[in-house]
C-alpha positions as CSV (number, residue, x, y, z in Angstrom):
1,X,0.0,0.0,0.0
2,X,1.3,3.4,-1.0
3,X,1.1,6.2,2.0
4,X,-1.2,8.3,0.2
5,X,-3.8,5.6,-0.8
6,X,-7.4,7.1,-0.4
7,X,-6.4,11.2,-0.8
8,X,-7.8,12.6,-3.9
9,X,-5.8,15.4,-5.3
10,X,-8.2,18.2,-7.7
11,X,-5.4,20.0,-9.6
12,X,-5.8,23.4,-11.4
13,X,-2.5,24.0,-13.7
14,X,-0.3,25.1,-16.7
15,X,3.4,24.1,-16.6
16,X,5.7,22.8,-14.1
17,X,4.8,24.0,-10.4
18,X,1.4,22.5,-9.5
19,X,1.8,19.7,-12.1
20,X,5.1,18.5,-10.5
21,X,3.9,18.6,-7.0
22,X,0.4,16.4,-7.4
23,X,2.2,14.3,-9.4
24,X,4.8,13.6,-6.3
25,X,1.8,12.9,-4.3
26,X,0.2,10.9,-6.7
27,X,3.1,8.5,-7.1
28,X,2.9,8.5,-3.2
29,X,-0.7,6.8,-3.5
30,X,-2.8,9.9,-3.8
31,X,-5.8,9.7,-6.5
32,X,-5.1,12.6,-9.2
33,X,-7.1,14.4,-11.3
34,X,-6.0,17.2,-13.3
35,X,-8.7,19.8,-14.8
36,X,-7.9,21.4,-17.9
37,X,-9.4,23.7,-20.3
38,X,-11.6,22.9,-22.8
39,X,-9.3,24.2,-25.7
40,X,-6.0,23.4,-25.9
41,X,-5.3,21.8,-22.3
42,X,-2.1,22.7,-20.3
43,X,0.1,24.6,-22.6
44,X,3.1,22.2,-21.4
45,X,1.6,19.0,-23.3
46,X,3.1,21.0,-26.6
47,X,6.3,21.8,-25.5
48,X,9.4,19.9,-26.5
49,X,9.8,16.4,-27.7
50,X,6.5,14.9,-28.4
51,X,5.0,12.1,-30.0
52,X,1.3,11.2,-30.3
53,X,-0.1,14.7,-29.3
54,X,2.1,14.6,-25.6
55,X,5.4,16.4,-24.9
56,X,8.2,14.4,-22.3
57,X,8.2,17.2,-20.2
58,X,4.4,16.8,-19.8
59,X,5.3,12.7,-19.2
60,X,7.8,14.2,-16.7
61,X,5.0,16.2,-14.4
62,X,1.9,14.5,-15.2
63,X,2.2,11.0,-15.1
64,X,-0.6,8.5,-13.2
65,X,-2.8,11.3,-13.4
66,X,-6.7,11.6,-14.7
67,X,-7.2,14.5,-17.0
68,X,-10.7,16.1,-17.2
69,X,-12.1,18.9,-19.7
70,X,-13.8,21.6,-17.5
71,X,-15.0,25.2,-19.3
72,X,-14.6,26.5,-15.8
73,X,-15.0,30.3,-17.3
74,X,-18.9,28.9,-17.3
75,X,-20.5,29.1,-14.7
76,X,-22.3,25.5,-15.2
77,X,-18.3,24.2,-15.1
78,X,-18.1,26.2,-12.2
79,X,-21.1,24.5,-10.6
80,X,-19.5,21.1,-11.5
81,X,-16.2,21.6,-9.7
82,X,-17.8,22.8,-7.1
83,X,-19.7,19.7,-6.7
84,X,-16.6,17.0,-7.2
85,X,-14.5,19.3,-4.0
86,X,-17.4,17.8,-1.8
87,X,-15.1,14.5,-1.7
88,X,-11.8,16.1,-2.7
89,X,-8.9,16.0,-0.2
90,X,-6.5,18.6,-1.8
91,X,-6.9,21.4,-3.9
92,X,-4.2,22.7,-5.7
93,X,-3.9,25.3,-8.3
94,X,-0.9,27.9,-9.7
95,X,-3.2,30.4,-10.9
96,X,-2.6,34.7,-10.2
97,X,-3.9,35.5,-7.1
98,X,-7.7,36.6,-7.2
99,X,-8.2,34.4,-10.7
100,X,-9.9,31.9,-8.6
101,X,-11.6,34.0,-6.6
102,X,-13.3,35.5,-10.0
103,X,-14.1,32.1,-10.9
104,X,-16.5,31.5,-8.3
105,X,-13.4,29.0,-6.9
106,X,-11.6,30.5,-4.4
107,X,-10.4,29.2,-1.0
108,X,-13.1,30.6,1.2
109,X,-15.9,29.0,-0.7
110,X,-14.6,25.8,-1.4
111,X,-13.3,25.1,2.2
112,X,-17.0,26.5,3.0
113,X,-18.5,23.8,1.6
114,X,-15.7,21.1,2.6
115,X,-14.3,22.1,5.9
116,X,-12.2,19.1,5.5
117,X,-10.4,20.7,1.9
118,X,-6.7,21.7,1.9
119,X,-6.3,24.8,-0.9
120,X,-3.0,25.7,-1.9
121,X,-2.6,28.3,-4.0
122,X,0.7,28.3,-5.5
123,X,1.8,32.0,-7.0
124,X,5.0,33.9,-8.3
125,X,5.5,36.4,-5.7
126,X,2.7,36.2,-3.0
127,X,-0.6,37.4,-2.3
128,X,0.4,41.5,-1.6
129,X,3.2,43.8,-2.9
130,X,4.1,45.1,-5.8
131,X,4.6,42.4,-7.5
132,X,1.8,40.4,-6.5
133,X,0.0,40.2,-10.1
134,X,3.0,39.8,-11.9
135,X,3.7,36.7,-14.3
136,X,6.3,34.6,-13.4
137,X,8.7,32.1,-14.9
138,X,11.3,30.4,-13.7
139,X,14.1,32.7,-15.2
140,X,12.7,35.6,-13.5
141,X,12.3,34.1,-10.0
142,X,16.2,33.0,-10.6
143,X,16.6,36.6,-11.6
144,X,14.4,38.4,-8.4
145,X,15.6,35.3,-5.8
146,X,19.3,35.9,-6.2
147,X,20.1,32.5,-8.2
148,X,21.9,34.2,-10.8
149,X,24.4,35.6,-8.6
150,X,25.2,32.7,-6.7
151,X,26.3,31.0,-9.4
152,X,29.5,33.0,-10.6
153,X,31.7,35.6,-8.5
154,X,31.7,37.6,-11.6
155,X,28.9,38.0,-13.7
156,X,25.4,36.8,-13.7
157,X,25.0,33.2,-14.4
158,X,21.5,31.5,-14.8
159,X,21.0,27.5,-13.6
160,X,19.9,26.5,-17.0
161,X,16.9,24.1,-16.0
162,X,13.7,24.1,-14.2
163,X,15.4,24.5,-10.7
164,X,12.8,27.4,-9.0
165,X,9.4,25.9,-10.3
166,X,10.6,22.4,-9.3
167,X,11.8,23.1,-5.8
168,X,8.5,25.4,-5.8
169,X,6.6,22.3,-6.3
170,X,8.9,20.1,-3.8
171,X,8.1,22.6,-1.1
172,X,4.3,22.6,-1.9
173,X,4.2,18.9,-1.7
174,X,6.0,18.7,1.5
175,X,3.6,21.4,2.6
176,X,0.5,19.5,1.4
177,X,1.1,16.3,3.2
178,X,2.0,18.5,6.6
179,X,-1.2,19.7,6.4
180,X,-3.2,16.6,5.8
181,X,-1.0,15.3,8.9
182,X,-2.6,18.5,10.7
183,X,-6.2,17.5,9.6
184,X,-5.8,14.1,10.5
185,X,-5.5,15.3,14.5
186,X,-7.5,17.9,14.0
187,X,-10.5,16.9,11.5
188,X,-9.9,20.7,9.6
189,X,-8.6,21.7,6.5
190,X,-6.8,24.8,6.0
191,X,-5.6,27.3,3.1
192,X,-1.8,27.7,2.1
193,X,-0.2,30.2,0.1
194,X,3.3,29.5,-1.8
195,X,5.2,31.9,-3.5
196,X,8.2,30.9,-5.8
197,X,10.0,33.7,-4.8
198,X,9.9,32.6,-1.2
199,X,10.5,28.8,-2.1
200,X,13.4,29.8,-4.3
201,X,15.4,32.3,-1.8
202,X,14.2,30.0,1.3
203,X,16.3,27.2,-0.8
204,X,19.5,29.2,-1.3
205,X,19.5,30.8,2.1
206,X,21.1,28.1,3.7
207,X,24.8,28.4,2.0
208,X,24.2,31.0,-0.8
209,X,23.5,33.8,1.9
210,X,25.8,32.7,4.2
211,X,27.3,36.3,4.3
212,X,24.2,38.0,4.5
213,X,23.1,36.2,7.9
214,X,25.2,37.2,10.4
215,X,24.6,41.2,10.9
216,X,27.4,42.3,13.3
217,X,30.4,44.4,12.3
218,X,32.9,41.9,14.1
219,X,32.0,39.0,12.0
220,X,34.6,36.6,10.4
221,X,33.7,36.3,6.7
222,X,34.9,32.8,5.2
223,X,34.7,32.0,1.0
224,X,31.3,30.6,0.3
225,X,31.0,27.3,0.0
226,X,30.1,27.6,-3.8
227,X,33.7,29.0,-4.3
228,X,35.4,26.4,-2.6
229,X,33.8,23.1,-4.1
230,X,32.0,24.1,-7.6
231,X,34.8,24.0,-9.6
232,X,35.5,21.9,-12.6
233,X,38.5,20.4,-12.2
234,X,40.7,20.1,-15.6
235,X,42.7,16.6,-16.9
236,X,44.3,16.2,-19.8
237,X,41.5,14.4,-21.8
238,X,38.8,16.3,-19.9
239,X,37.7,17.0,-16.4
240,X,36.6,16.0,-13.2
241,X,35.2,17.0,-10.0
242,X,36.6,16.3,-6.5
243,X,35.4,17.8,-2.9
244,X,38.1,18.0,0.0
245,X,36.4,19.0,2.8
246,X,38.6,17.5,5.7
247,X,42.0,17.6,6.6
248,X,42.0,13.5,5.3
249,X,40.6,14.3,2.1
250,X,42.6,17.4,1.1
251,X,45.9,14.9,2.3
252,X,44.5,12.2,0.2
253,X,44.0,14.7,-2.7
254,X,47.7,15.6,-2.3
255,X,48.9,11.9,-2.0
256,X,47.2,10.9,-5.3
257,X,49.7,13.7,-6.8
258,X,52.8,12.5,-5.4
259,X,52.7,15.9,-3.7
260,X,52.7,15.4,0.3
261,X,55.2,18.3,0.4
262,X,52.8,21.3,0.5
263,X,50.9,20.1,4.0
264,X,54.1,21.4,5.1
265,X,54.2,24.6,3.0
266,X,54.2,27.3,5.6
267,X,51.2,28.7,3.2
268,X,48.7,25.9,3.5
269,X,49.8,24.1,6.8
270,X,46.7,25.0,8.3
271,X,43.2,25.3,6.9
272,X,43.1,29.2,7.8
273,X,46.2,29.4,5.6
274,X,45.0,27.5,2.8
275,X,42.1,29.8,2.8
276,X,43.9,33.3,2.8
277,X,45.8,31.3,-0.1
278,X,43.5,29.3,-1.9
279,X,43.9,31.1,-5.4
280,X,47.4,30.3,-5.1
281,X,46.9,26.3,-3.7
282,X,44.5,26.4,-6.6
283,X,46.9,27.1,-8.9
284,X,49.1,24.2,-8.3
285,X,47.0,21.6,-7.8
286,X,45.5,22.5,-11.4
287,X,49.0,22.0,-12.9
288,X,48.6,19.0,-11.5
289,X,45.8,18.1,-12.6
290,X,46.9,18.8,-16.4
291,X,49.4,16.2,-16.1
292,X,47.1,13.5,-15.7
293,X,44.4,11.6,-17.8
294,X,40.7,11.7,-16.4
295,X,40.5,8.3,-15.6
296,X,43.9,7.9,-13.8
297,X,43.0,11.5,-11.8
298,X,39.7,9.0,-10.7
299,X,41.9,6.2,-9.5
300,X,44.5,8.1,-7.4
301,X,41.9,9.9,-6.1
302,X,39.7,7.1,-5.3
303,X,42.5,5.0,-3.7
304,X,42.6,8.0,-1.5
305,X,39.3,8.0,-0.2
306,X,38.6,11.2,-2.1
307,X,35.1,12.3,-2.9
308,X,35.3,12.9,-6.3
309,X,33.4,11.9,-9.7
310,X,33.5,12.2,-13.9
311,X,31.1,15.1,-15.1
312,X,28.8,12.8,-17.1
313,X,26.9,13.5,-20.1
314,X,23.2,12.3,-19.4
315,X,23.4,9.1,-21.5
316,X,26.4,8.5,-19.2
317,X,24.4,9.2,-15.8
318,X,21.2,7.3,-17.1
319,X,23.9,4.3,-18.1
320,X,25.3,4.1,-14.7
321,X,25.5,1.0,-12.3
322,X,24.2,2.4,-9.3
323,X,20.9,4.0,-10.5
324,X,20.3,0.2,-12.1
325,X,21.5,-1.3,-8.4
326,X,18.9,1.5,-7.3
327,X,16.1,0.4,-9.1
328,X,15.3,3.7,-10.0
329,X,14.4,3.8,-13.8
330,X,11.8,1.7,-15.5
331,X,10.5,2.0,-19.5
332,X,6.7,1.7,-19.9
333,X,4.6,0.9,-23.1
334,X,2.4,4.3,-23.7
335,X,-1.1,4.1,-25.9
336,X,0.1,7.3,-27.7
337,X,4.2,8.0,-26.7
338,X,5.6,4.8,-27.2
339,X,8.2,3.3,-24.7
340,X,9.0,6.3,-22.4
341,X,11.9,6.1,-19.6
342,X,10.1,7.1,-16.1
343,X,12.1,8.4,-13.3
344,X,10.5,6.5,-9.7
345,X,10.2,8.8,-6.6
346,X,13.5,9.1,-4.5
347,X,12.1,8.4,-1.4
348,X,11.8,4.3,-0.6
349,X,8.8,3.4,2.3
350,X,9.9,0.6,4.2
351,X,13.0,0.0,1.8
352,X,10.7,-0.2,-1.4
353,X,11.2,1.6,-4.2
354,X,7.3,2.6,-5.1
355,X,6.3,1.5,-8.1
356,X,5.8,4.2,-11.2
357,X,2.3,5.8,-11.7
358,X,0.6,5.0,-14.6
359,X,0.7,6.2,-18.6
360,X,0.5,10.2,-19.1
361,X,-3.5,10.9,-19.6
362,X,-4.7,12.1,-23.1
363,X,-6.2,15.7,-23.1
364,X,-10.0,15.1,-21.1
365,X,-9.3,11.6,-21.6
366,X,-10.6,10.4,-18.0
367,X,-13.8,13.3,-17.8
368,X,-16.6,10.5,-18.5
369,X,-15.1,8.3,-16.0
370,X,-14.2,10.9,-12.7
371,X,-17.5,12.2,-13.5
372,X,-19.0,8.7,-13.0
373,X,-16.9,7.9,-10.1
374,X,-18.5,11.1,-8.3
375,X,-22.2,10.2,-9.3
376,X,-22.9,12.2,-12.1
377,X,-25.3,11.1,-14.3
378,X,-25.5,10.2,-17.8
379,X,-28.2,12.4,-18.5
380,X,-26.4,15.3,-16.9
381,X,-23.1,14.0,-18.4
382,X,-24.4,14.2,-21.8
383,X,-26.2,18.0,-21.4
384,X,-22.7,19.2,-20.3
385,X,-21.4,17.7,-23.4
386,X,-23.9,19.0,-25.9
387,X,-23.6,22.3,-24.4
388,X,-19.7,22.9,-24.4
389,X,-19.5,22.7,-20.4
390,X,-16.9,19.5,-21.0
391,X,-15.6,17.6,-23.5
């Protein structure tokens, strides 16, 4: 049994925030359906590397999940969702704040009608401010959260991938099942608000504003982290990287190169040397480095106890023996997509590795069947049909 068996998950979304995080809950047991327009669906089924009408990165966020076409701009689609929350667990949604609210299905009226509901409202910036209607991507939350910044010591550097609306959705999901914890002592729902500028500095603060914590003028500043160990470390065929962050490891790191002599240099003999000289230790080592071939850099270093690793391509990292020891990747025959490569969620229950949701839903593929599993007649079924309400 998966720890979310018997939650049922309503999701209102385009792209990756909301889509990611009922997805994780939905590979955790939780019953999914996501409601889309009439038209053209989530814009993300479009988007990249498709085949049979469905995009990967749609597979990627939207797997195991029921897909229903809603006109909720009508206020007889309205009426319907308003009817299927009566035995919904969790609402979620990544819409502007207020656009629910217009639509007749905001937090307030929902949770009046089922106490028990969990709303999460999932936004760029927050509910107030300035920039509280403003549309967000995941560049621009990069941009406005610092991420650019902490990348380089330079010049502006952006993470080029998905990072702030995944972790967005990570911390929503991790704030979803908190709260159905809280309503299991308590019998209540409640409404949450999530910004992705607050998940995306609240994920950097730890190391990346390491210097901006401490507020007193007698403060020792240190090198970030970032400038210590995110450095690409050069070979003669290539390169590698390799984190030395005790006195063992930076000794092994020096053993693999035959070059024992500097813990004795009177500039790196102690780690608050090394780090007024670190430019300089940096230097040599790299010289090093050059001298060797990737793989024999890997051996020395390894032999040494030294965390360290090849920069793989991603055919490399997908080939490696450890996810396959890990049981993390399976391939599953799609209706539409063919054979598509599915990641499994990281966390194991009792040692088991869950087992993948389901095949990615075709646009309103599931909305004769939800409707049916929430006791809507045929009859009604039908006039909603015939009169645009769903399709």
């Amino acid at each position: 049994m998966k720890p979310l068996e018997g939650i049922t998950v309503l999701e209102f979304s385009t792209m990756i925030t909301a889509s990611l995080a009922a997805m994780m809950l939905g590979e955790q047991g939780a019953r999914v359906i996501k409601v889309e327009p009439t038209d053209m669906g989530d814009p993300m089924r479009y988007i990249g590397t498709s085949k049979g009408g469905i995009s990967s990165l749609f597979a990627n966020c939207n797997r195991g999940k029921e897909s229903i076409r809603v006109n909720i701009k009508d206020e007889a689609g309205q009426a319907l969702i308003r009817e299927l929350v009566s035995g919904v667990d969790v609402l979620v949604h990544n819409f502007r704040p207020g656009v629910m609210d217009k639509l007749n299905l905001g937090s307030e009226q929902l949770r009046a009608e089922n106490p028990k509901l969990i709303y999460m409202a999932i936004s760029g910036f927050g509910t107030a401010g300035p920039l509280s209607s403003a549309p967000a991507y995941d560049p621009v939350i990069q941009a406005h959260s610092g991420m650019t910044s902490a990348q380089g010591r330079d010049e502006q550097q952006f993470i080029k991938n998905l990072m702030c609306d995944k972790l967005t959705a990570y911390t929503a999901c991790q704030a979803l099942t908190t709260a159905l914890y809280v309503r299991e002592r308590t019998g209540e729902g409640q409404h949450i608000d999530l910004s992705m500028l607050d998940a995306g500095m609240a994920f950097l603060f730890p190391d990346a504003y390491q210097n901006h914590t401490l507020l007193d003028d007698d403060v020792e500043v240190q090198p970030l982290l970032s400038d210590l160990l995110y450095e690409l470390t050069l070979t003669s065929d290539g390169g590698l990287t390799l984190s030395a962050a005790t006195d063992a490891q930076r000794a092994g790191v020096l053993k693999a190169l035959n070059m024992e002599s500097l813990m004795a240099d009177e500039r790196f003999n102690s780690l608050e040397k090394l780090l007024m000289n670190f430019e300089e230790y940096r230097a040599i080592l790299s010289d090093a480095f050059m001298q060797m071939t990737t793989d024999e850099a890997l051996e020395k270093l390894q032999a040494n106890e030294v965390p360290c690793a090849k920069c793989h391509t991603l055919d490399e990292a997908l080939a490696q023996e450890q996810l396959a020891a890990n049981g993390s990747v399976e391939v599953q025959d799609h209706p539409l997509m063919g054979k598509v490569r599915v990641f499994k969620t990281p966390a194991r229950f009792g040692g088991e590795v869950l087992a993948a949701g389901g095949p990615v839903p075709a646009h309103g593929e599931n909305t004769n069947s939800v409707l049916e599993s929430f006791a809507v007649e045929s009859a009604r079924i039908d006039e909603l049909k015939s009169t645009g309400v769903i399709v």
